[in-house]
N, C-alpha and C positions, 0 to 999 in steps of 0.2 A: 309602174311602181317608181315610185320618187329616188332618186341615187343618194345612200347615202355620204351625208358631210362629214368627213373625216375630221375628229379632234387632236387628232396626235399631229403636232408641229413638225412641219417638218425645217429640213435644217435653211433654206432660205429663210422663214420666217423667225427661225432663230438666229440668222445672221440682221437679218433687218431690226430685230427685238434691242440683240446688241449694239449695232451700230445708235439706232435713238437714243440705247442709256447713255450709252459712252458720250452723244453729243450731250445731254442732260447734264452729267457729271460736269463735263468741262463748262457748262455756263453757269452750272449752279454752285461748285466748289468754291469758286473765289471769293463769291459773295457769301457766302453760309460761311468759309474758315473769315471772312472779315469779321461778322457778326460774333462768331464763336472766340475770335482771339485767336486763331493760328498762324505762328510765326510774327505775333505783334511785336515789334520793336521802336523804339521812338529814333533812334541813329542807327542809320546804313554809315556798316566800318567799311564796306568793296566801294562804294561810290562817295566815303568819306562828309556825310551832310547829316542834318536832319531831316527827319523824313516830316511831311505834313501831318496837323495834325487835325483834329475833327474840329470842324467849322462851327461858329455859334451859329446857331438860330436868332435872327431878329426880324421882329414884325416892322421893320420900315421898308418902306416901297424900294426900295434899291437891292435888300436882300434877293428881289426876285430874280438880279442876274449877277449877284455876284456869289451866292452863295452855291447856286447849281457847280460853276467852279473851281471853288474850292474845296468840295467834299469831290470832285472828278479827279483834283489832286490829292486827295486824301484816300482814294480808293484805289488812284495807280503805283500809290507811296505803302497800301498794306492789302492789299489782295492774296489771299494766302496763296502760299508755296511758289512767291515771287523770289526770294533768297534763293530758293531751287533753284528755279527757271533761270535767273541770272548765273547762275554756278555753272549750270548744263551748257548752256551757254559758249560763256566762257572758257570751259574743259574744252568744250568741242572747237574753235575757232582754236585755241593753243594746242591740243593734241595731235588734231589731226588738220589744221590749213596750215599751223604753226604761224597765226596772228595775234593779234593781241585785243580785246574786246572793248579796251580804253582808250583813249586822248591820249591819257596820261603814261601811257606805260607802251613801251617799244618791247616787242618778241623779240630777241635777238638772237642769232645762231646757238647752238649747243645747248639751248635751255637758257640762256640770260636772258635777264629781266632787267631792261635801264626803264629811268624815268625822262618822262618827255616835258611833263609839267614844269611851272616855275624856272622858265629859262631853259630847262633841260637841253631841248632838242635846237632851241636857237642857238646856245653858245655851244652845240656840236655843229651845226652845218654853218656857224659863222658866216649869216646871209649880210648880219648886219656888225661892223667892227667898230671898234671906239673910236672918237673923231678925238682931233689934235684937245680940243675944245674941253674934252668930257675927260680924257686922261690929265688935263691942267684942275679941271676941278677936284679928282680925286688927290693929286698931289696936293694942292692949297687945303682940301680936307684934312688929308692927314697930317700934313704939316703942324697946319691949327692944333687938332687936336694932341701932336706931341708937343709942343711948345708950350699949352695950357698947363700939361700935364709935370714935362719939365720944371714948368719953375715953381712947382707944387713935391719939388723932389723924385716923382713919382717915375720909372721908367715905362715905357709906352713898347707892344709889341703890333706887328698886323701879319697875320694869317690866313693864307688862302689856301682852302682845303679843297684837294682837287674830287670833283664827279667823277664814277666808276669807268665813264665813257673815257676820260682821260688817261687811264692807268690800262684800259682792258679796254680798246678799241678796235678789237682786232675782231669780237663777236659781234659787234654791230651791225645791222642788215645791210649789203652791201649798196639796196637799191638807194641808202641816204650818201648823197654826196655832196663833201662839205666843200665850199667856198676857200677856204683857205686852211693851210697846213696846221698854224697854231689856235691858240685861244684867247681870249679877250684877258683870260690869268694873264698868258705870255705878254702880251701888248705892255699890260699895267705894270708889270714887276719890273719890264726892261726901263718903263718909262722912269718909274722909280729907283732904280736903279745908277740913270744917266743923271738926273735932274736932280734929288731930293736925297736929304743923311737920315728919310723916314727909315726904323730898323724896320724887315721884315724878314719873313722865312720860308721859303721855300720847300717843302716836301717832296714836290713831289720825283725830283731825282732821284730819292733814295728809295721812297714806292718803287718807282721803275726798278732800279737796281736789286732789290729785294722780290722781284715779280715773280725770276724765275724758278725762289727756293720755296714759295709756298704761297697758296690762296690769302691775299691781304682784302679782296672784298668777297660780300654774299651774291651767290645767281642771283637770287629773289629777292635782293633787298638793293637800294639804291645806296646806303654804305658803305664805309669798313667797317672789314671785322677788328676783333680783340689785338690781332697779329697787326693788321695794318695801319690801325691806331697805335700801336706800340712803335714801328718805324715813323712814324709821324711825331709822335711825342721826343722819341730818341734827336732827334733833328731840334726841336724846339729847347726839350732840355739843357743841351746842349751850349743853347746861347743863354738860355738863364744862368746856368752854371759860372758862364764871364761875368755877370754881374753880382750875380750875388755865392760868392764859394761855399757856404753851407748846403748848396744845392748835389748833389750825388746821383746824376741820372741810373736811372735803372737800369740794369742791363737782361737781353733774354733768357742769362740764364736765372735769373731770379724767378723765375715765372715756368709755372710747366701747364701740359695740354690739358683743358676741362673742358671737352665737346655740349654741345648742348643740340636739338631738335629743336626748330623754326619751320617754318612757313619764309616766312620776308613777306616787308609792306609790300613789295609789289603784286604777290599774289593775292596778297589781302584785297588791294585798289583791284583787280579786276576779277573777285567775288570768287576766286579756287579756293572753294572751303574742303575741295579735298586735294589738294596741292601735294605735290610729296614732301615730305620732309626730311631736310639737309641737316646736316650738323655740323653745327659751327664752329669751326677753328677758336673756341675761347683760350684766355689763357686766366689763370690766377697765381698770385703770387706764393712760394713756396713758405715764406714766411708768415703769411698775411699783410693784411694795413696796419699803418699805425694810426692812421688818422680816425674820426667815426664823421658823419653827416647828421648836423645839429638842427636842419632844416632840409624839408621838411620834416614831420614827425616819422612819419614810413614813406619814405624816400622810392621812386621809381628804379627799379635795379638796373634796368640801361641809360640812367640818368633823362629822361625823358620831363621831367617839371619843369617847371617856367623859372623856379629861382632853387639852387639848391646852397646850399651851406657848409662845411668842413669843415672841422678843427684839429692840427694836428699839435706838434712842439712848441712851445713857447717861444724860441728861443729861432723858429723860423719864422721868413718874412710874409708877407702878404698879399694876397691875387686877388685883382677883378676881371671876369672873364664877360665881355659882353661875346653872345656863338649865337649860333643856330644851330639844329640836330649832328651834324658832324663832329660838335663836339661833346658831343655824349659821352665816346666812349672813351674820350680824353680825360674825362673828369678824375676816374681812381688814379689815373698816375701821376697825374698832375699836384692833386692833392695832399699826394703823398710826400710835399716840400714846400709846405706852410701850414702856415699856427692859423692862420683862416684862410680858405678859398671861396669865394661868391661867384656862381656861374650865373650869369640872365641871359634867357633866353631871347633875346634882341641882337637885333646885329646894329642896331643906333648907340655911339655913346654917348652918354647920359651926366654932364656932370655933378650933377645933386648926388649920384651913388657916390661919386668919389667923392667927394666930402662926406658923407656920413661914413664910409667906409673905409677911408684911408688906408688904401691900398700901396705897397711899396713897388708894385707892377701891373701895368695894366695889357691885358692881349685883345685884340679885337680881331676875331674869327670870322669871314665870309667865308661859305660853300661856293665853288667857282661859277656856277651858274645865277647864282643871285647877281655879280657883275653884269648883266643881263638885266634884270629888272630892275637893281637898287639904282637911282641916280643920285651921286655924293652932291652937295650943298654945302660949300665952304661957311657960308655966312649962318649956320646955323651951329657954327661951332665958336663957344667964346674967345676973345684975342681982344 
């Protein structure tokens, strides 16, 4: 008599059943959420680019290898539950190795996040320092361009705003060891300093000095906050004040606590979409502004566009600010002591703005790291 074949499964066969789906799943998901549209986005905000995008189709004999390609870039750019994958990721390396999953962005003890990009990590380990050569051109730069400026009436300021590495060096991973005690800032200021009647301003003693009464940057972000932009501005104000006496720096107690909830770009740059969120030492003013922003029309509220606009008194003077993002969050105080302010997002000055805009002060902002990347070009300033 023939033995009967049992149909009831048993649990190996239900373990091996599982196992085939679960590999099914994972080869067929990414391609079916491509198809279907899951998690399509056309700009990655953690890796900061565009993402690819679907290739044409062309019947010429060359599409046959370059188009294979380009849709292989178009498929590692939107494969679903890639923003996951990257997020899980990145949790995992910052939570539990306490690395960091970018180029661009340094773990640092106690939870900071600095940026390494854009000069970052070069003008911390100062592998490389300004040669005699490169500080004479930044002096002949500036020069030029106050003496342009000068005999256009215009007063001329320069601004080096320091990296959070500068101010809060002390959470930095200890395995980076720098080269040399100071920064390529310190080098240039002294130079300037010794050699040149260029005016500049220095902040960052009074950050230092002000370090130990309260948080002046974000963990997660590579700038200052509200607070430590406002000890920054205080220093600047300051010497505008010498020049022009209508000026009435602010002072902190005009200003009281409005916390807000972030993230910081730097968790953004390395895909923690579930980052904790901090709250950030803001401040606003107890009176409000008087000035309003006449450009653009809906203005970025951390001053983040490429050109912004202010009008305050008549009866006050007028700024050109050529910055980079550091001076974001300089913009409301700043503003707040002239009948127009033009912030451009450039750190080149530019003199076709100052003649269209006739400005009674000009400031020109570098972030200290860009020293680092920018090389100054005297001959490209008029004289």
């Amino acid at each position: 008599m023939d033995a009967q074949v049992s149909m009831t499964p048993t649990p190996r066969r239900i373990e091996h059943f599982a196992t085939v789906a679960l590999f099914a799943a994972l080869i067929l998901v990414p391609g079916l959420g491509l198809v279907l549209g899951i998690d399509r986005v056309s700009v990655s905000e953690s890796e900061m680019r565009e993402l690819a995008s679907f290739p044409v189709w062309s019947w010429k004999p060359s599409a046959l290898t370059t188009w294979p390609d380009a849709f292989q870039r178009y498929f590692e750019d939107h494969f679903a539950l890639r923003n996951r994958l990257i997020s899980i990721r990145a949790s995992l390396l910052w939570h539990v190795l306490g690395t960091s999953s970018s180029e661009t962005v340094i773990a640092g003890r106690n939870d900071w996040l600095y940026y390494a990009d854009d000069g970052g990590i070069d003008d911390y380990l100062q592998t490389e320092r300004f040669t005699m050569a490169e500080l004479d051109d930044w002096r002949m730069m500036l020069e030029r361009t106050d003496a342009w400026l000068k005999a256009r009436g215009v007063r001329y300021l320069f601004l080096i705003a320091p990296d959070k590495q500068m101010i809060y060096p002390e959470y930095m991973p200890t395995t980076l060891r720098r080269m040399h005690p100071d920064y390529r800032a310190d080098q240039l200021l002294a130079y300037l300093r010794a050699y040149s009647t260029v005016e500049t301003v220095d902040v960052r003693p009074a950050l230092i000095a002000a370090k130990p009464s309260e948080l002046l940057y974000h963990h997660y972000d590579t700038h200052w906050n509200d607070r430590g932009a406002l000890v920054a501005y205080g220093v600047i104000a300051s010497k505008l004040a010498q020049w022009f006496p209508a000026i009435r720096p602010l002072e902190r107690s005009d200003f009281q606590p409005s916390p807000s909830a972030t993230s910081g770009d730097r968790t953004t740059m390395l895909g923690l979409t579930d980052a904790r969120k901090t709250a950030l030492p803001g401040l606003v003013p107890r009176l409000g502004y008087s000035y309003q922003i006449v450009e653009p029309a809906t203005p970025d509220p951390y001053g983040e566009d490429g050109r912004m606009v202010s009008r305050g008194r008549s009866d006050l003077p007028r700024l050109l600010v050529f910055r980079d993002s550091f001076a974001s969050r300089l913009i409301p105080y700043l503003a707040e002591h002239f009948s127009r302010a033009v912030f451009l997002w450039q750190n080149d000055f530019e003199p076709e703005v100052i003649d269209k805009e006739h400005p009674d002060v000009v400031i020109q902002e570098f972030v200290a790291r860009h020293l680092v990347t920018y090389r100054a070009y005297p001959d490209g300033i008029p004289h």
